[in-house]
C-alpha positions in Angstrom: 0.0 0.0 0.0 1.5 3.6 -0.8 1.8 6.2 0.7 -0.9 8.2 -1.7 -3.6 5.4 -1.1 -3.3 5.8 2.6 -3.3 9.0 2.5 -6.9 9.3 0.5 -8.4 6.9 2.8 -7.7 8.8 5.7 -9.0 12.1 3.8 -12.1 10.4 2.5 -12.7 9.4 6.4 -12.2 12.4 7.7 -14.7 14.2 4.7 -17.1 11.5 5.8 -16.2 12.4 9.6 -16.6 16.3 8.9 -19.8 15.5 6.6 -21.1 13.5 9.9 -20.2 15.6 12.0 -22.1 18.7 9.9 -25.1 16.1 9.6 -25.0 14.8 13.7 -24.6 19.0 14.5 -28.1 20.0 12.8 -29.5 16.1 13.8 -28.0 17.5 17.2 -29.9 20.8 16.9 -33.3 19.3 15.8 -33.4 16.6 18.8 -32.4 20.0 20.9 -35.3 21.6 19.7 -37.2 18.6 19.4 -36.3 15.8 21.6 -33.3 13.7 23.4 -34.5 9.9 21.8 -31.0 10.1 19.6 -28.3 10.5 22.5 -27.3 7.3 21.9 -26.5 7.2 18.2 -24.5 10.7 18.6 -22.4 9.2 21.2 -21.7 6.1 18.8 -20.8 8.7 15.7 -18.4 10.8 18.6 -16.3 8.2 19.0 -15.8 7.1 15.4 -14.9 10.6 14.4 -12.2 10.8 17.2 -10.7 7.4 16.1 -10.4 8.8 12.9 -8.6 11.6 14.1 -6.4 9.7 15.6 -5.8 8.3 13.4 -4.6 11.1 11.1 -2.5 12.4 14.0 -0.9 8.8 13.6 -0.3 9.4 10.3 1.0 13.0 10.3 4.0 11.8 12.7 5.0 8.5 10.8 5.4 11.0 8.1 7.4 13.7 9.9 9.7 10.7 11.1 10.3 9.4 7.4 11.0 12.9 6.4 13.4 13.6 9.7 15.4 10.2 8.6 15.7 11.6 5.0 17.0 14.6 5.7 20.0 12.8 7.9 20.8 10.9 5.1 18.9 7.6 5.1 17.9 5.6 1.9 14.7 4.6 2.0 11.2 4.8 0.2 10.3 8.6 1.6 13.5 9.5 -1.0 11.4 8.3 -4.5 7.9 8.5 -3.7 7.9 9.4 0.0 7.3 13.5 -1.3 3.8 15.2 -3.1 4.8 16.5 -6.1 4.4 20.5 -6.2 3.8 20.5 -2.4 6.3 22.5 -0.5 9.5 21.4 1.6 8.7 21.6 5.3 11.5 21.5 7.9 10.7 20.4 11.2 12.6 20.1 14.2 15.6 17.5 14.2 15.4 15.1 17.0 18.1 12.4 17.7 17.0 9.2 17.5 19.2 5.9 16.9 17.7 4.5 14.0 18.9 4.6 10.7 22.9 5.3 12.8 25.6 2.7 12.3 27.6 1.4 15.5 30.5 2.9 14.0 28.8 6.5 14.1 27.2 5.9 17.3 30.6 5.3 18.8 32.1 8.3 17.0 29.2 11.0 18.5 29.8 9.2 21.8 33.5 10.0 22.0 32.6 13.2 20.8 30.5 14.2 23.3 32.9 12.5 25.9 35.4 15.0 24.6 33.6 17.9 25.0 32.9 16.7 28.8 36.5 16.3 29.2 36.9 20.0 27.8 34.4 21.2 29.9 35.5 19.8 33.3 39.1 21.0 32.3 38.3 24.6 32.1 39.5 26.8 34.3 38.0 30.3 35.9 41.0 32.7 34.4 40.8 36.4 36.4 42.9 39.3 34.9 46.4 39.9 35.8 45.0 43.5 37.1 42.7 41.8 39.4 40.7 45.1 38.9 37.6 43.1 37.6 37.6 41.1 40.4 34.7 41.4 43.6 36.2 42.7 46.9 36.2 39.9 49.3 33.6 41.1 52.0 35.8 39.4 55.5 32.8 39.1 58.0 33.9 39.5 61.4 32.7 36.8 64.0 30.7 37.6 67.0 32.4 34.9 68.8 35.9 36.7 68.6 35.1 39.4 70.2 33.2 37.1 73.0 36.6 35.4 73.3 38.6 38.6 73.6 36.6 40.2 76.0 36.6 36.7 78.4 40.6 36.4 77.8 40.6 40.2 79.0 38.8 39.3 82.5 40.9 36.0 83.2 44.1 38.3 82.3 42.8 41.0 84.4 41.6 38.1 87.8 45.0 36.8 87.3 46.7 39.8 87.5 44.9 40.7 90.8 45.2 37.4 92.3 49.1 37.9 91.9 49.0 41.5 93.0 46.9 40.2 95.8 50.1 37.7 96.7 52.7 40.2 96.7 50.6 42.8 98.9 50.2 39.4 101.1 53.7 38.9 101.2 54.7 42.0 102.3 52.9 42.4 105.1 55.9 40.1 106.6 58.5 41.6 105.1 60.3 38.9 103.8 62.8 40.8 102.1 63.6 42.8 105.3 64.6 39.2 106.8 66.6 37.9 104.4 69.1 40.8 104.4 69.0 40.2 108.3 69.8 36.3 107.9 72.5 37.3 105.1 74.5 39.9 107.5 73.4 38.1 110.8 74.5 34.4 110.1 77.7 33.0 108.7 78.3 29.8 106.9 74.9 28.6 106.2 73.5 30.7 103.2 72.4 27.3 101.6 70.2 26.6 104.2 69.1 30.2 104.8 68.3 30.3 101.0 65.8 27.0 101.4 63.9 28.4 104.6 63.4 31.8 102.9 61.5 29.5 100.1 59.6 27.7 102.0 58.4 31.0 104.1 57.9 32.9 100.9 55.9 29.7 99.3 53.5 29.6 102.6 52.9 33.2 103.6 52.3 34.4 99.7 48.4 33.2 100.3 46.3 32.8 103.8 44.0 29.9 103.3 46.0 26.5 103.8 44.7 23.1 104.0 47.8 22.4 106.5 50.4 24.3 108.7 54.1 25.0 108.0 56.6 22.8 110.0 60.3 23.3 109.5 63.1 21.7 111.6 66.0 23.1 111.6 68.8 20.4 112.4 72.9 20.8 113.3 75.8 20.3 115.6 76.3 22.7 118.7 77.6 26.5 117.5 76.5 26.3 113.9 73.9 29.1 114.2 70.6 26.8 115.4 69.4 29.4 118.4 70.8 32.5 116.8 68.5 31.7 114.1 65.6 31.9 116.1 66.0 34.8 118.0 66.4 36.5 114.4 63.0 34.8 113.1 61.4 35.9 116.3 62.5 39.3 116.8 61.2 40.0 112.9 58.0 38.6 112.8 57.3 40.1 116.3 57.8 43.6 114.2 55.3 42.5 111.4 52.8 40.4 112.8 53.0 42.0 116.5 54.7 40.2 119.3 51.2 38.7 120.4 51.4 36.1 117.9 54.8 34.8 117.8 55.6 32.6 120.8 59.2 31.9 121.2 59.3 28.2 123.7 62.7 27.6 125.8 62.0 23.6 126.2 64.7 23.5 129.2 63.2 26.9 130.9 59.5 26.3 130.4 58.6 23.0 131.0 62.2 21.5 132.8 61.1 18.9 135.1 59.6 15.6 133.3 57.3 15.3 136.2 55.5 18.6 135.0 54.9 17.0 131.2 51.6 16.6 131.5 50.9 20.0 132.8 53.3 21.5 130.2 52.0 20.0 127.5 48.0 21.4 128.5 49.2 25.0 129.3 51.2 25.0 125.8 48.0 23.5 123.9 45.8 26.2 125.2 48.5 29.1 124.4 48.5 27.6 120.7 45.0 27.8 120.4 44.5 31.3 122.0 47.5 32.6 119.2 45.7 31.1 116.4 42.0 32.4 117.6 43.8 35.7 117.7 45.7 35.8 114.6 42.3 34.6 112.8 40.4 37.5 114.0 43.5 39.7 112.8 43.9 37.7 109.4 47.5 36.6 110.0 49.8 33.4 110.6 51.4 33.4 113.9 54.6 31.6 114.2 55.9 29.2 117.1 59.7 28.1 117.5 60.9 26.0 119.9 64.4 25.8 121.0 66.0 23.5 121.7 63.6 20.8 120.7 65.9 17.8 121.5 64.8 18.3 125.1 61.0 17.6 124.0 59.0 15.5 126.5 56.8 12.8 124.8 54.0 14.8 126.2 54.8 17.9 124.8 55.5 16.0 121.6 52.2 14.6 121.4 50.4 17.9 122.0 51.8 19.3 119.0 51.6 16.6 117.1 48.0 17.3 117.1 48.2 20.8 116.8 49.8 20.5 113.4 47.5 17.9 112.4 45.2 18.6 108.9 41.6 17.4 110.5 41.5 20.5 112.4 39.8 23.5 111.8 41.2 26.2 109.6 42.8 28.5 112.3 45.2 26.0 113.8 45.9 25.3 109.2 47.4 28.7 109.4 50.2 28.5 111.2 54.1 28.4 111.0 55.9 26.1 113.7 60.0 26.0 113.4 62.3 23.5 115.3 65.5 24.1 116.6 67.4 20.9 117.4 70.6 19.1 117.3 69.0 15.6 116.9 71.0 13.8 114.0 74.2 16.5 113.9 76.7 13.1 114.1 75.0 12.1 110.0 75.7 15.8 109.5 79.2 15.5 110.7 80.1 12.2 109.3 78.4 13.4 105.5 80.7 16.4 105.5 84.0 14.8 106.5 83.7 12.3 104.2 82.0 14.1 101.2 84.2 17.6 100.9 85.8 16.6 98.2 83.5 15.7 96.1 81.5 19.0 96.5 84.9 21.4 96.4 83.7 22.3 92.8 80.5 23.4 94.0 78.6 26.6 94.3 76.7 27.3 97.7 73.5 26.8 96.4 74.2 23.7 94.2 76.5 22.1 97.4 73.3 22.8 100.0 70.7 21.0 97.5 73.3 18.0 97.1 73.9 17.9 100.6 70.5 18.2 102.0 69.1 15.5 98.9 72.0 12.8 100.2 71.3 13.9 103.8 67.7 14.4 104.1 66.7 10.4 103.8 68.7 9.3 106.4 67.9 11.9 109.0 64.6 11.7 108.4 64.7 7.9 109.3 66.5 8.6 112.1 63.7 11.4 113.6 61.1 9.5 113.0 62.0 6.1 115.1 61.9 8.9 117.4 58.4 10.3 117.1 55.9 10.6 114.4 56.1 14.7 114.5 58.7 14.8 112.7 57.1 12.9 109.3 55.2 16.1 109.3 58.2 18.5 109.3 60.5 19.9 106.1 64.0 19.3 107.5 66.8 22.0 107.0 70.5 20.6 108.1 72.5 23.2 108.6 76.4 22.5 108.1 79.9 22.8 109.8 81.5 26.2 110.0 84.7 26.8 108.5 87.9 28.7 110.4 87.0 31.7 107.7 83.1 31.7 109.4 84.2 31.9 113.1 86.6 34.5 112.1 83.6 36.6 111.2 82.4 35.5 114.0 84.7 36.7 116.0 84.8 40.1 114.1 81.1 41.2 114.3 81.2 40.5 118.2 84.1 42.6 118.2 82.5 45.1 116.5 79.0 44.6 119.0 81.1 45.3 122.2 83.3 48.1 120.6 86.7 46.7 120.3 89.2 47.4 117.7 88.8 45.2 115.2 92.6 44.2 115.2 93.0 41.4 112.5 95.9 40.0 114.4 94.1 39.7 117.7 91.2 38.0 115.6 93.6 35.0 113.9 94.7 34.8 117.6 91.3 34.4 118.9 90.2 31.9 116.3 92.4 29.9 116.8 92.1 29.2 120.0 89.2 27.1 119.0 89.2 23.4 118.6 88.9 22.0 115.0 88.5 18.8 113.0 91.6 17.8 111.4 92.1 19.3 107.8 89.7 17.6 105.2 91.0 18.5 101.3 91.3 21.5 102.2 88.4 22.4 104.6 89.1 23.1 108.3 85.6 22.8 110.1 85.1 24.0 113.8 84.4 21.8 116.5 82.1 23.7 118.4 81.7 26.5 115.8 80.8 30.3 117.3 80.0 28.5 120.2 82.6 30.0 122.6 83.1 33.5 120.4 81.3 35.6 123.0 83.0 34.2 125.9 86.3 34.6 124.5 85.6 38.0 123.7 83.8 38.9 127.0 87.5 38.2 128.5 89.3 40.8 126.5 
C-alpha cells in the first residue's frame, strides 16, 4: 500500500467524519429543539470521528519521522515517492534518535560528546592579571571573637589581681627585710638560709592553707641553730605583732619531766588562743621552739595534734619551726667524708646535694623517734669553716666596741678546737659557740 492510497483513505474518512459531523450537528440541533431519543446514536458517531482523528494524528507523525530520517541521510522509500509532487518542503525540528545510525557513528558521537565533557571539566575560571575586575572579598567578622577577647581580658585581668593580691600578702611580713638580716646576721649557712626563705615565701604568699608550715632546723652545737631563732622571732614580732609569735625555751618552760603533762596542756591552750587571735586579725602566727631535743613525749604529742590537717582552719594557718641538734653526728660524718667531692660546688648547688643525700637518712633517724617529725621539712644546717668563726669573731668585736685588730682575731680563732684538715676544709668543733666568751674576756 502507498503512501498516496493511505493518504486518500484517511482524507475520504475524515470528509465522511466532517460530513457526519455537519449532519450529527443539525441532527444534534433538531433533537435539541425537538427531543433527546437520539443520545445514543450521537455518542456512537463521537467516538468514530475521534478514532479517525487519531488516526490522522498517527499518520502526520509517521510522516514527519520518514521525512526527519531523509534529511539525515537515510535511503529509503520517503526519498522516490515518500514526497507530493508541487507540495512545498517543510522543515521540522531535528530530533536524535538511533535509527537509521551505524555502530560505528554511534561510537564516533559518543567520544565526541565525551570530549567535550573532558573539555568542559578542564576549564579553568582565568581572572585578569590586574585583578581590577575582580569582587572585593567582604571578610565578615565573628561575633564569637570578640566574645573570646573580651573573656581572655577578665581572666588576664583576675589573674593579675590574684598575683597582686600575693605580693601585697607577702609583704605584710617583710620577707625581704629578713633575708638581708639572715645574710649579715649568720655566717656559713646561706644554703640553708636560702631553702627556709623559700619555704616561708611559698606559705605566707596566700592565707588559706589546707595544712600548717613545719620546718626543723637540724645541726651540731655553734652552727647558728638558736641565733637563728632569736632572728625569726625578733622579725616577725615587728610584722605580725609580738602577740602572735611565741618563742618556747624547752629547758626553761617546761624542765622537770614530772610537769609533762601539765606543760603539754598549758602549751596547747596558748597555741590555740595565738591562732584564735591571729584569725580574728587575718595573720599566721609563728611558734619556734628551742632547743627541741629536750622535748618531753608529752609535749611531743600535744603538738603533734596541733599541726595535724583534720583540724579546723585556724590552727591550718600556722608556721611552727624546730630548733634541734637531733641527727648532727650524719651531718658530721656526710661532711668529713664528702668535701671533696663537693669542692667544685657553688653554695647553692652544694646545700641541695647535701640536704638531697642527707635528708633520707635523718629523716629515718627522727622519726624512730616520734611521728612529728614525718610532718616537718628538715633543714640541716652545716659545719663552720675557720674563715666563718673568724667573722664571728669580728662582728662580736665590733658589737662590744673593740678594735677590730686582724691580728688579735687570727689569735682568737684559733684558739678554738677543730677537726683535722679535710682536702682542704678546716671545720670548727664547736663553731661560734665560745666567740662571746672569749671576747667577754678581753
Amino acid at each position: 500500500m502507498g503512501d498516496q492510497d493511505v493518504y486518500e483513505r484517511l482524507s475520504g474518512s475524515q470528509t465522511d467524519g466532517e460530513m457526519g459531523d455537519e449532519k450529527g450537528e443539525s441532527e444534534g440541533e433538531s433533537e435539541k429543539r425537538g427531543s433527546w431519543t437520539g443520545t445514543e446514536s450521537f455518542y456512537q458517531f463521537s467516538s468514530s470521528l475521534r478514532a479517525v482523528v487519531r488516526i490522522r494524528q498517527k499518520y502526520q507523525t509517521m510522516k514527519k519521522r520518514r521525512l526527519e530520517l531523509a534529511g539525515l541521510g537515510g535511503v529509503g522509500p520517503v526519498v522516490g515517492a515518500g514526497l507530493f509532487t508541487g507540495a512545498p518542503v517543510r522543515t521540522s525540528p531535528k530530533i536524535f534518535t538511533f535509527e537509521g545510525l551505524t555502530p560505528s557513528s554511534t561510537t564516533t558521537t559518543l567520544s565526541l560528546l565525551l570530549q567535550k565533557k573532558k573539555k568542559k571539566r578542564s576549564r579553568r575560571v582565568m581572572f585578569p592579571s590586574g585583578g581590577g575586575c575582580r569582587a572585593p572579598l567582604v571578610k565578615e567578622r565573628s561575633r564569637a571573637k570578640n566574645c573570646l577577647f573580651l573573656l581572655c581580658t577578665i581572666l588576664f585581668l583576675q589573674v593579675y589581681n590574684a598575683i597582686e593580691n600575693l605580693d601585697d600578702h607577702v609583704l605584710k611580713y617583710d620577707l625581704e627585710g629578713l633575708e638581708k638580716t639572715l645574710c649579715r646576721e649568720v655566717f656559713g649557712q646561706q644554703g640553708a638560709m636560702e631553702a627556709l626563705l623559700a619555704q616561708l615565701r611559698e606559705y605566707l604568699s596566700t592565707y588559706v592553707h589546707n595544712k600548717p608550715l613545719v620546718l626543723s632546723l637540724h645541726g651540731s652545737s655553734g652552727v647558728g641553730k638558736s641565733h637563728v631563732g632569736r632572728l625569726l622571732a625578733a622579725h616577725f614580732r615587728s610584722v605580725v605583732g609580738e602577740p602572735l609569735v611565741l618563742q618556747y625555751f624547752v629547758l626553761h618552760h617546761c624542765p622537770l619531766e614530772d610537769d609533762a603533762w601539765r606543760c603539754a596542756r598549758a602549751l596547747t591552750i596558748l597555741v590555740s588562743e595565738t591562732v584564735l587571735r591571729a584569725e580574728e586579725e587575718e595573720k599566721i602566727p609563728v611558734f619556734i621552739f628551742d632547743e627541741a631535743e629536750h622535748l618531753h613525749p608529752e609535749l611531743l604529742d600535744a603538738l603533734w595534734d596541733l599541726v595535724q590537717s583534720n583540724l579546723s582552719n585556724e590552727y591550718l594557718n600556722a608556721v611552727y619551726l624546730f630548733l634541734s641538734n637531733q641527727g648532727h653526728h650524719h651531718i658530721t660524718k656526710h661532711l668529713l667524708h664528702n668535701s671533696s667531692s663537693d669542692s667544685m660546688m657553688t653554695v647553692s648547688e652544694y646545700h641541695g646535694n647535701f640536704v638531697k643525700e642527707l635528708t633520707p637518712l635523718l629523716r629515718n633517724t627522727l622519726e624512730t623517734l616520734h611521728p612529728l617529725w614525718a610532718e616537718a621539712e628538715l633543714i640541716p644546717l652545716t659545719l663552720l669553716e675557720k674563715g666563718h668563726v673568724t667573722e664571728c669573731f669580728l662582728d662580736e668585736m665590733m658589737r662590744e666596741g673593740f678594735y677590730p685588730d686582724r691580728t688579735n682575731i687570727e689569735r682568737l680563732a684559733g684558739e678554738i678546737e677543730y677537726y683535722p684538715v679535710v682536702w682542704g676544709r678546716v671545720y670548727a668543733l664547736t663553731g661560734c659557740k665560745q666567740v662571746v666568751a672569749k671576747v667577754n674576756l678581753l
